[in-house]
Structure formats: structure tokens, C-alpha cells
C-alpha positions, 0 to 999 in steps of 0.5 A: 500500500505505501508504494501504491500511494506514493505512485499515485501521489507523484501520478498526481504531481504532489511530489513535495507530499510524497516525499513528505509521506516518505519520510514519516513512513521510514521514521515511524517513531518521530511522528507516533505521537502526532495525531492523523490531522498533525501528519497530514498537515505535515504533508501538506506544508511539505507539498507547499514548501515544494511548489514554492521553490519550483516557482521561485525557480522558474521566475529566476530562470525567466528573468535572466538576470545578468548576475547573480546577486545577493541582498546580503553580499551589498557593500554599503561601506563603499562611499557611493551613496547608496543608503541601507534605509532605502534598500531595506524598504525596496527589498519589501518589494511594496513599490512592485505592489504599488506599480512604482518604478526604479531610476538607478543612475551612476558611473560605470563600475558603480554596482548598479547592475549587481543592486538591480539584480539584488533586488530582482532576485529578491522579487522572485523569491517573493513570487514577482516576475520579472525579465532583464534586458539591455535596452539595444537587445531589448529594442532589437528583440522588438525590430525582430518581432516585428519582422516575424509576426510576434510584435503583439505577443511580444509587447502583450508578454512585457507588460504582464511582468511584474518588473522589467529590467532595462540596463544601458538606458541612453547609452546608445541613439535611438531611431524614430522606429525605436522611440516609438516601441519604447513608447508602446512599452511604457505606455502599456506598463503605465500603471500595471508594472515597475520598470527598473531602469540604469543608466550612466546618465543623470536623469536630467539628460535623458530627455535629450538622449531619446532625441524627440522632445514630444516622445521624450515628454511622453515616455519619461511622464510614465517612467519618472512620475511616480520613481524611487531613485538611486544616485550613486557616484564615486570611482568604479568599485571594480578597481577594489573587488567590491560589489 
């Protein structure tokens, strides 16, 4: 009978509860004195705890985040401006809940990416979705879409997800064709997900980086109004094996 049901458990995907069910079977004293409802309560936690981390798996997989990056391993001793306070609130991943948006500016080798990954990580342990992209391959990503037929799924796909990742904002022109998907994109994600963006630009020369002052208006409307920001500065911490 114990195979039987363990067969039937993992037939019906309940591999967590299987292996729960497992254990209590091979360590019979452990649980001798719990009652049926205790046990199987057990099962069930199991059978949860299980699910959980196949999520949190998935999500980590799909956002295909540049490094892998830790909340924990942050330095807030280099002098760069980055504040505990403020990480502590946005690790609660709330501004996801609230649909609010993340500017990340500072020099290169500032960790904005590893900062941004931090938090990203931190999102899909707490069930979030999210996917990073260079803008450039972003944009490219659409320019292809858009030759194969899959420019509505692909825009419908980014703004379902809880947080969208866009590193290198401005550090390369963007043609008409591209401001224009890049408007699409925000609009769409107005309201109903965070986008975190990182640039080496100070957001008082993105306006000019987007190179029309109309989409300009518009796109940074929906991206500033309602933004958390982080400024960093100081010299590159890659110079000191920090991150």
C-alpha cells in the first residue's frame, strides 16, 4: 500500500507530499505521537514548501538576470551613496505592489547592475516576475518581432511582468522606429508594472538622449512620475573587488 500511494501521489504531481509521506513512513517513531490531522498537515506544508521553490525557480530562470546577486553580499561601506534605509524598504518589494518604478543612475563600475539584480532576485523569491534586458537587445528583440509576426505577443508578454529590467538606458541613439516601441512599452506598463531602469546618465539628460522632445515628454511622464531613485557616484568599485 505505501508504494501504491506514493505512485499515485507523484501520478498526481504532489511530489513535495510524497516525499513528505516518505519520510514519516521510514521514521515511524518521530511522528507516533502526532495525531492523523498533525501528519497530514505535515504533508501538506511539505507539498507547499515544494511548489514554492519550483516557482521561485522558474521566475529566476525567466528573468535572466545578468548576475547573480545577493541582498546580503551589498557593500554599503563603499562611499557611493547608496543608503541601507532605502534598500531595506525596496527589498519589501511594496513599490512592485504599488506599480512604482526604479531610476538607478551612476558611473560605470558603480554596482548598479549587481543592486538591480539584488533586488530582482529578491522579487522572485517573493513570487514577482520579472525579465532583464539591455535596452539595444531589448529594442532589437522588438525590430525582430516585428519582422516575424510576434510584435503583439511580444509587447502583450512585457507588460504582464511584474518588473522589467532595462540596463544601458541612453547609452546608445535611438531611431524614430525605436522611440516609438519604447513608447508602446511604457505606455502599456503605465500603471500595471515597475520598470527598473540604469543608466550612466543623470536623469536630467535623458530627455535629450531619446532625441524627440514630444516622445521624450511622453515616455519619461510614465517612467519618472511616480520613481524611487538611486544616485550613486564615486570611482568604479571594480578597481577594489567590491560589489
Amino acid at each position: 500500500m505505501f508504494e501504491q500511494i506514493i505512485s499515485q501521489l507523484r501520478a498526481l504531481k504532489l511530489n513535495g507530499m510524497a516525499n513528505a509521506f516518505a519520510s514519516q513512513n521510514e521514521q515511524p517513531s518521530t511522528y507516533d505521537n502526532l495525531s492523523f490531522a498533525e501528519r497530514f498537515q505535515l504533508l501538506v506544508d511539505c507539498e507547499s514548501n515544494e511548489r514554492d521553490y519550483r516557482k521561485q525557480q522558474r521566475l529566476l530562470k525567466a528573468a535572466k538576470l545578468k548576475i547573480s546577486a545577493n541582498a546580503k553580499e551589498i557593500d554599503y561601506q563603499h562611499p557611493r551613496g547608496l543608503k541601507r534605509e532605502m534598500m531595506a524598504g525596496l527589498l519589501q518589494c511594496e513599490w512592485l505592489t504599488k506599480s512604482q518604478n526604479l531610476l538607478l543612475t551612476g558611473p560605470c563600475g558603480s554596482g548598479k547592475t549587481y543592486i538591480a539584480c539584488a533586488l530582482a532576485h529578491e522579487a522572485c523569491l517573493k513570487g514577482r516576475s520579472v525579465k532583464y534586458y539591455r535596452l539595444s537587445r531589448l529594442l532589437l528583440a522588438i525590430k525582430q518581432a516585428k519582422a516575424d509576426g510576434t510584435y503583439s505577443r511580444v509587447l502583450a508578454q512585457l507588460a504582464k511582468l511584474d518588473c522589467l529590467i532595462l540596463d544601458d538606458w541612453g547609452l546608445e541613439p535611438l531611431q524614430a522606429a525605436q522611440r516609438n516601441d519604447l513608447m508602446e512599452i511604457m505606455d502599456d506598463r503605465h500603471g500595471t508594472g515597475s520598470t527598473m531602469i540604469l543608466s550612466q546618465l543623470p536623469t536630467t539628460q535623458w530627455h535629450q538622449s531619446i532625441g524627440d522632445n514630444t516622445l521624450a515628454d511622453a515616455i519619461l511622464d510614465r517612467v519618472m512620475h511616480n520613481a524611487h531613485r538611486i544616485n550613486l557616484k564615486g570611482e568604479s568599485m571594480r578597481k577594489r573587488g567590491k560589489i
